[in-house]
Backbone as numpy.savetxt, mean C-alpha at the origin, in Angstrom:
# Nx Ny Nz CAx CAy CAz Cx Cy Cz
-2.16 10.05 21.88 -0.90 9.75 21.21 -0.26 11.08 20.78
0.83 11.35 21.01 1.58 12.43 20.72 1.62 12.60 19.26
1.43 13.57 18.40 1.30 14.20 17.39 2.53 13.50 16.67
3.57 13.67 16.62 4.76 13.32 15.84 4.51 11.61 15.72
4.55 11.04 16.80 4.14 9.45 16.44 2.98 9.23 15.77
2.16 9.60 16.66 0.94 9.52 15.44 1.28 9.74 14.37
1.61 10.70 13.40 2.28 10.71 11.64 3.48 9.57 11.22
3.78 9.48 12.10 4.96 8.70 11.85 4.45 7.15 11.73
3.49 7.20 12.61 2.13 5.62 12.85 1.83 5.52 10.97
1.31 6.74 10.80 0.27 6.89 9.72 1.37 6.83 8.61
2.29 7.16 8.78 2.98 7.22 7.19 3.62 5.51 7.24
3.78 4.96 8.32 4.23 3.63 8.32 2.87 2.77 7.88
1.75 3.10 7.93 0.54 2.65 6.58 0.59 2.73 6.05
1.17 3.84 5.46 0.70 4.00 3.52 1.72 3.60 3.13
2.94 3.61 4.02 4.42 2.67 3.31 3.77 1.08 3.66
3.00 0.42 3.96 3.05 -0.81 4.15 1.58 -1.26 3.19
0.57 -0.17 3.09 -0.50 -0.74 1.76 0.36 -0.27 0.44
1.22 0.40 0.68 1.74 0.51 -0.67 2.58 -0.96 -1.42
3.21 -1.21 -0.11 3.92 -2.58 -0.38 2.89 -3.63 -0.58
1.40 -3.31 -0.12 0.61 -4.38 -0.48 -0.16 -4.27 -1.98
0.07 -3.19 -2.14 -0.60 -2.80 -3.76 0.41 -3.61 -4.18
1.75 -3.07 -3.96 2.95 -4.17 -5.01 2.55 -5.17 -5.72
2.82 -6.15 -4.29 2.27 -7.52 -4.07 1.41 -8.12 -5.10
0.58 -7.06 -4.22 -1.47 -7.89 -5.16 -1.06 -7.40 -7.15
0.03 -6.43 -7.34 0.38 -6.41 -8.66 0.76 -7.53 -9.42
2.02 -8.04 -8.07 3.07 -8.97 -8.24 1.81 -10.07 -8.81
1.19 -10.59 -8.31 -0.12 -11.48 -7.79 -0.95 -11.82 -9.05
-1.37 -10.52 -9.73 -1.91 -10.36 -10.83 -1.19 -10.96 -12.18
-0.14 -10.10 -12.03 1.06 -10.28 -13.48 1.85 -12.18 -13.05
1.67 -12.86 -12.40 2.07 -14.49 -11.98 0.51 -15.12 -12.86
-0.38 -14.70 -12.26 -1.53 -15.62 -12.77 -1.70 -14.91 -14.40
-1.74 -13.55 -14.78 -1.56 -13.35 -15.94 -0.62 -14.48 -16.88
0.68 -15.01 -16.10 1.93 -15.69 -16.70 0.99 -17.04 -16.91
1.07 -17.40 -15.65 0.42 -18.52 -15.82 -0.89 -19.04 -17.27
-1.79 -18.36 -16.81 -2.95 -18.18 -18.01 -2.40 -18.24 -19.68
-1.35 -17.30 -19.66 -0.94 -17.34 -21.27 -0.19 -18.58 -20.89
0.85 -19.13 -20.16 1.32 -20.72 -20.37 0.05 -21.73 -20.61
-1.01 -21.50 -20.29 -2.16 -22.62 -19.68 -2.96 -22.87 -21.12
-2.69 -21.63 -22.27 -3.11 -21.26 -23.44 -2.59 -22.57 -24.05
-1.43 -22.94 -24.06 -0.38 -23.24 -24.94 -0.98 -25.06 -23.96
-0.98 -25.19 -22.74 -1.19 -26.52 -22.59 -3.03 -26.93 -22.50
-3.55 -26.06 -22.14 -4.86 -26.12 -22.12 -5.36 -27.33 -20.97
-5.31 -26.48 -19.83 -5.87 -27.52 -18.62 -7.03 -27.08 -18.35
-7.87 -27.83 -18.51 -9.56 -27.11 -18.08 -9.69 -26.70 -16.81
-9.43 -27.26 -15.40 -9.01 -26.27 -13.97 -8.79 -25.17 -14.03
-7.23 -25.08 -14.93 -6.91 -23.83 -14.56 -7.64 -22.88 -15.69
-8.22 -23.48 -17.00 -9.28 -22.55 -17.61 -10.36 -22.17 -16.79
-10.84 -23.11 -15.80 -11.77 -22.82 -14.76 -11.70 -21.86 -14.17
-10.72 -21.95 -13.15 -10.40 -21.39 -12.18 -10.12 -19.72 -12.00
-8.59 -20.08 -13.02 -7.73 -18.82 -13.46 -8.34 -17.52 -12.90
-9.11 -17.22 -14.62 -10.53 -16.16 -14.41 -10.56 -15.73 -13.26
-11.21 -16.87 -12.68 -12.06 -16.06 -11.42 -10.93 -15.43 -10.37
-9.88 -16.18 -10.31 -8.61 -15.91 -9.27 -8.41 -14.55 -9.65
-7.95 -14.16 -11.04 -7.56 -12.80 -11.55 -8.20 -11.72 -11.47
-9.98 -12.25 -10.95 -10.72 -11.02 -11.00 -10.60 -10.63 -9.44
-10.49 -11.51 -8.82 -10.84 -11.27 -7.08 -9.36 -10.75 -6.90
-8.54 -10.78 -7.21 -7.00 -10.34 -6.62 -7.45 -8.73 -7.13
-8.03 -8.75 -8.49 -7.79 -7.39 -9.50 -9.07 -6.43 -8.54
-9.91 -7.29 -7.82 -10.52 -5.83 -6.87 -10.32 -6.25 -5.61
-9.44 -6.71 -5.07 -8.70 -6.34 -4.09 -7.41 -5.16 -4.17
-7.00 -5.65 -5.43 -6.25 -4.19 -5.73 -7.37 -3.36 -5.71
-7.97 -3.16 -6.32 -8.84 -1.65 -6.42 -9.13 -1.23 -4.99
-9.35 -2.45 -4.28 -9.40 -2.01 -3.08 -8.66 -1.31 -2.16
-7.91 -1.93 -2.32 -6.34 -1.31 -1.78 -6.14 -0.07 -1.98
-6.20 0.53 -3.44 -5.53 1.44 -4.43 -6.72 2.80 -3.32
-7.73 2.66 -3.57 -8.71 3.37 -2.80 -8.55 3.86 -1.78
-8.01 2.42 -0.81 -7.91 2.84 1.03 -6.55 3.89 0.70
-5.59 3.08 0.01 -3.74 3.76 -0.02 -4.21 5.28 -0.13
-5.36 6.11 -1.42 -5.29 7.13 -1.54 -6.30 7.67 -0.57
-7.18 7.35 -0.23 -7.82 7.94 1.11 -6.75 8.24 2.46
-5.95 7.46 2.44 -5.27 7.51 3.86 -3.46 8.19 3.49
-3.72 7.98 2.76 -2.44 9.36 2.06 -2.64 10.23 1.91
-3.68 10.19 1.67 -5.02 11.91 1.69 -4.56 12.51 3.16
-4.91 11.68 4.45 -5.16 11.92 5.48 -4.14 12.22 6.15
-3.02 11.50 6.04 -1.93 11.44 6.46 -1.43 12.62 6.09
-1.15 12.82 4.74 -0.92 14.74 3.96 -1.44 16.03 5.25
-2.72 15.66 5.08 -3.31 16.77 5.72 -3.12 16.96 7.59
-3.06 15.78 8.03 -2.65 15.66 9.39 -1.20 16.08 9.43
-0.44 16.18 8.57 0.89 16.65 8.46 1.07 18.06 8.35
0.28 18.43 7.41 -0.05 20.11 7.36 -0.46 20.66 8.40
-1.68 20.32 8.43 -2.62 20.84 9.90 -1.52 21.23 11.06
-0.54 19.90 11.34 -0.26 19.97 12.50 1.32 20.27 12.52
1.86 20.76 11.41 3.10 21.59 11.49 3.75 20.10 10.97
4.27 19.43 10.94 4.58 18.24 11.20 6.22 18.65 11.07
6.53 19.11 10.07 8.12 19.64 9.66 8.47 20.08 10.50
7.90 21.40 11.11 8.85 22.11 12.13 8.48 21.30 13.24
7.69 20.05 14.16 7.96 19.14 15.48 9.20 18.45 14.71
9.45 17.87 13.78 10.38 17.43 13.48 11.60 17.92 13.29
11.81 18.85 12.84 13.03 19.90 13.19 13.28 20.43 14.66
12.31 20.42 15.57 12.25 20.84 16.65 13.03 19.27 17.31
12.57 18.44 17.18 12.57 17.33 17.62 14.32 16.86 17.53
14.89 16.53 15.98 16.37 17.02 15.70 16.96 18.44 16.95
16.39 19.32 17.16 17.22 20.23 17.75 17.56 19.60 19.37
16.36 19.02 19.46 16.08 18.49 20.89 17.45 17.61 21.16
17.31 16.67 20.13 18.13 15.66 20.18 19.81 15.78 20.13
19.72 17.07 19.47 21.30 17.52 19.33 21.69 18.24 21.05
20.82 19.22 21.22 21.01 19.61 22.66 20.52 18.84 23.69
19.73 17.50 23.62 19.96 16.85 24.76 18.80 17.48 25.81
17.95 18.17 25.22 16.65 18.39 25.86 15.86 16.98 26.06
């Protein structure tokens, strides 16, 4: 795979677990809502349940949060390593002259 796509592959990951950290936030702070409403009506299910839902979403985030900075790690350094700015400026010049 050509160097420039490849980064361009890799940064379209960490833009898309990032949107999944969101999410699994979004995910967290709904059943958080829920739970304090559930206070006020007291349904034993969702006293059941809740809990356990909030813990498994809350390390899937962690999970997430982990891979996102490992592979942002990677992505950084594959960018350095391999010039990435100047193929991309090169790449713009290309495109203006029609190389």
């Amino acid at each position: 795979m050509e160097t420039l796509k490849k980064f361009e592959l890799m940064e379209k990951i960490v833009r898309e677990l990032e949107d999944l950290q969101h999410s699994q936030q979004a995910i967290i702070q709904k059943i958080g809502k829920i739970e304090v409403d559930n206070i006020e009506l007291g349904d034993k299910k969702l006293d059941q349940d809740l809990p356990d839902m909030h813990q498994r979403v809350a390390d899937n985030l962690d999970t997430i949060v982990g891979i996102l900075d490992y592979f942002a790690n990677k992505t950084e350094k594959f960018g350095n390593k391999n010039n990435v700015d100047e193929l991309k400026e090169q790449q713009a010049i290309n495109q203006v002259t029609g190389k």
